[in-house]
C-alpha beads as a LAMMPS data file, in Angstrom:
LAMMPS data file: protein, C-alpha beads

117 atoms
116 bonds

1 atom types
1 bond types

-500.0 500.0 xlo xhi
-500.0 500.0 ylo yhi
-500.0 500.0 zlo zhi

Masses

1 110.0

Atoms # bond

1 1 1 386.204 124.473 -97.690
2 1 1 382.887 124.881 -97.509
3 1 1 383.189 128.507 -96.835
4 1 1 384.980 129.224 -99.672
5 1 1 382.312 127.520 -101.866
6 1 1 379.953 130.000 -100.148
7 1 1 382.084 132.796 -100.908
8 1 1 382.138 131.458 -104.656
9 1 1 378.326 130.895 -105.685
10 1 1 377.451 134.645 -103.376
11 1 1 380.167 136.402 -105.630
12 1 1 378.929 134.736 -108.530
13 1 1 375.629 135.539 -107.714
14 1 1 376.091 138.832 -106.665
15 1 1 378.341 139.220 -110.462
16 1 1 374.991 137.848 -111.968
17 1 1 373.014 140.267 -110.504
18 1 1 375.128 143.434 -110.747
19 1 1 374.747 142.221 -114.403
20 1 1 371.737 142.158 -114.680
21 1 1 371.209 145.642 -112.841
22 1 1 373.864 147.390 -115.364
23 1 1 371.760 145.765 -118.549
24 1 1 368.771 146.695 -117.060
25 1 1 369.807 150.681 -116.280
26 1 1 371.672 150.555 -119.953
27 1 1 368.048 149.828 -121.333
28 1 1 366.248 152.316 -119.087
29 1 1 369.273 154.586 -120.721
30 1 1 368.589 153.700 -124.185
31 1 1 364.443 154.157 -123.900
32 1 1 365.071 157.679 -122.208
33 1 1 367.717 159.150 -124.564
34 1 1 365.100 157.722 -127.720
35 1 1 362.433 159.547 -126.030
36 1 1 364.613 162.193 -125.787
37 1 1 365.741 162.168 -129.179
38 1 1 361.897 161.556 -131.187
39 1 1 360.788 164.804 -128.727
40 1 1 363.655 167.278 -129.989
41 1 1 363.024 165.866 -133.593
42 1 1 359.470 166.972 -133.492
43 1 1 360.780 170.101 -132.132
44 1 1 362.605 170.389 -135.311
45 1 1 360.512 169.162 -137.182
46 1 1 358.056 171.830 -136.077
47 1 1 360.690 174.591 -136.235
48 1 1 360.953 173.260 -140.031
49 1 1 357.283 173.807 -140.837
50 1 1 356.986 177.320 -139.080
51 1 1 360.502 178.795 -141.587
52 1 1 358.343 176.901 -143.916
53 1 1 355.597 178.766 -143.475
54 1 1 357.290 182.137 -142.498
55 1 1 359.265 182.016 -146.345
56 1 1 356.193 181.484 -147.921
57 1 1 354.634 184.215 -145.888
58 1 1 357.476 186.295 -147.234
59 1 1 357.018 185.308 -150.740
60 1 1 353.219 187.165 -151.013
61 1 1 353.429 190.814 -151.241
62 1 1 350.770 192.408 -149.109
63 1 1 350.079 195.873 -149.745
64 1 1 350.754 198.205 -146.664
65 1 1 347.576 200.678 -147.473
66 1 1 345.181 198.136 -146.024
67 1 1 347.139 198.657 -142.726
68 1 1 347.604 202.512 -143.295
69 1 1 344.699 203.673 -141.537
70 1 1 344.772 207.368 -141.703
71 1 1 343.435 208.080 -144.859
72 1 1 340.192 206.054 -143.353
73 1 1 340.473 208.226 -140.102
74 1 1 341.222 211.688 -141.583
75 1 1 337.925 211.174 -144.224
76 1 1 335.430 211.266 -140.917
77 1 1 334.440 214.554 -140.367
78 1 1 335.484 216.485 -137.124
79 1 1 332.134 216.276 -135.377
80 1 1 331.716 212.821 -135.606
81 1 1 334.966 211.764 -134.017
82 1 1 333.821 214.489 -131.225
83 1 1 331.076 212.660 -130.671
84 1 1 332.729 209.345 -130.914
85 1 1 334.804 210.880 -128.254
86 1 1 331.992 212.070 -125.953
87 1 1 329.951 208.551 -126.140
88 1 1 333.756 206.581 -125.279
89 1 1 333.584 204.526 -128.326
90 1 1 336.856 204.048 -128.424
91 1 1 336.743 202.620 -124.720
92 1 1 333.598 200.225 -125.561
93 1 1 335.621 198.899 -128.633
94 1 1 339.068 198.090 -126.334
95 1 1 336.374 196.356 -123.962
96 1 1 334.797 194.352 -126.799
97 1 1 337.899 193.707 -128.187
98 1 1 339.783 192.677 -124.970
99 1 1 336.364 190.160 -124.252
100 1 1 336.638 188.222 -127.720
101 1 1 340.619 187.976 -126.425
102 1 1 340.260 186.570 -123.431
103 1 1 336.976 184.210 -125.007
104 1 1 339.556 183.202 -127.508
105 1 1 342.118 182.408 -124.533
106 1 1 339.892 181.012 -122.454
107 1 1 338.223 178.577 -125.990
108 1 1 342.008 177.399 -126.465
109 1 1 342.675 175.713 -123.147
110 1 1 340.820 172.126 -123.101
111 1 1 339.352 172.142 -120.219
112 1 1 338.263 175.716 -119.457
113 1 1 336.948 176.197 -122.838
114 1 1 334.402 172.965 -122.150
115 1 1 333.130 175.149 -119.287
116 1 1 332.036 178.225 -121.031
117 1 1 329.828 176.294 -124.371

Bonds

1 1 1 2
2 1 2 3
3 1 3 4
4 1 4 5
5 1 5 6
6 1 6 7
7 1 7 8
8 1 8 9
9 1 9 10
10 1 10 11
11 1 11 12
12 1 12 13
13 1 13 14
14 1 14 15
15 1 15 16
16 1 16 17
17 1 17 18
18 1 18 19
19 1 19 20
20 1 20 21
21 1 21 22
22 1 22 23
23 1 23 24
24 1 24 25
25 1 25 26
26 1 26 27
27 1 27 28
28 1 28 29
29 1 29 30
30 1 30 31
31 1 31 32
32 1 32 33
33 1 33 34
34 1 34 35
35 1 35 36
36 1 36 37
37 1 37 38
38 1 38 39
39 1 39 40
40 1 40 41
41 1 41 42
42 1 42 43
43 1 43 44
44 1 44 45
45 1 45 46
46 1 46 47
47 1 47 48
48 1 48 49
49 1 49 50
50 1 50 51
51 1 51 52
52 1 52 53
53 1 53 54
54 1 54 55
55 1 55 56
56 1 56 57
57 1 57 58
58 1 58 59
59 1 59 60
60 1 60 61
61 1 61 62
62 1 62 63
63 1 63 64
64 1 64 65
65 1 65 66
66 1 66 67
67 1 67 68
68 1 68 69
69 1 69 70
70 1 70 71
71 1 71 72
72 1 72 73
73 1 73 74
74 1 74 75
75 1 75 76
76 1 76 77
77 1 77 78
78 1 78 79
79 1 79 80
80 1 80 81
81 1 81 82
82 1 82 83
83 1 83 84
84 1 84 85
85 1 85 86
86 1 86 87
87 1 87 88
88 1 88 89
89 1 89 90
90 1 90 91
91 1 91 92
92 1 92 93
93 1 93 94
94 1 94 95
95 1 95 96
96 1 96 97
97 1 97 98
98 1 98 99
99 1 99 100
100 1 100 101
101 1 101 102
102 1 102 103
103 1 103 104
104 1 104 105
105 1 105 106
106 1 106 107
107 1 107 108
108 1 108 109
109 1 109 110
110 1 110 111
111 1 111 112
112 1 112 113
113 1 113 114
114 1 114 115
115 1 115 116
116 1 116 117
């Protein structure tokens, strides 16, 4: 008698608690697929903004002869871009340009770009 008793109030206990455990994984569920849910709609939010952006981008008409740079290059005479040539300006300009890249690089990560003020 009294084992079955026992055998009642552990089952109902052990009901209670496997209750309990099931409500508490459902809300551990619910908070993780919200999280998941706000994160990919700021991903699509963001994905908005940038065709946003890249229609009105597409909407101004920017004349190609500011990139066309061969009427600048072919108006320097010949024995200047020998020269040019001879002194490696074109090397000291990659190397100037490569440093403000990797300064830019370096300025965009947090922590590195405290170092280097």
């Amino acid at each position: 008698m009294i084992d079955s008793i026992l055998n009642f109030f552990s089952w109902l206990y052990n009901t209670i608690t496997g209750f309990f455990g099931w409500l508490l994984s459902l809300f551990t569920d619910l908070i993780t697929a919200f999280l998941t849910m706000l994160k990919d709609f700021s991903v699509w939010l963001f994905d908005t903004l940038l065709g946003l952006a890249i229609a009105a981008l597409n909407t101004v008409s920017f004349p190609a002869q500011f990139l066309d740079f061969s009427s600048h290059w072919a108006s320097i005479p010949a024995d200047a871009l020998n020269l040019a040539g001879y002194l490696g300006i074109h090397t000291a300009f990659s190397i100037v340009i490569t440093a403000y890249g990797i300064r830019l690089g370096l300025r965009l990560i947090p922590y590195v770009g405290t170092l280097f003020k």
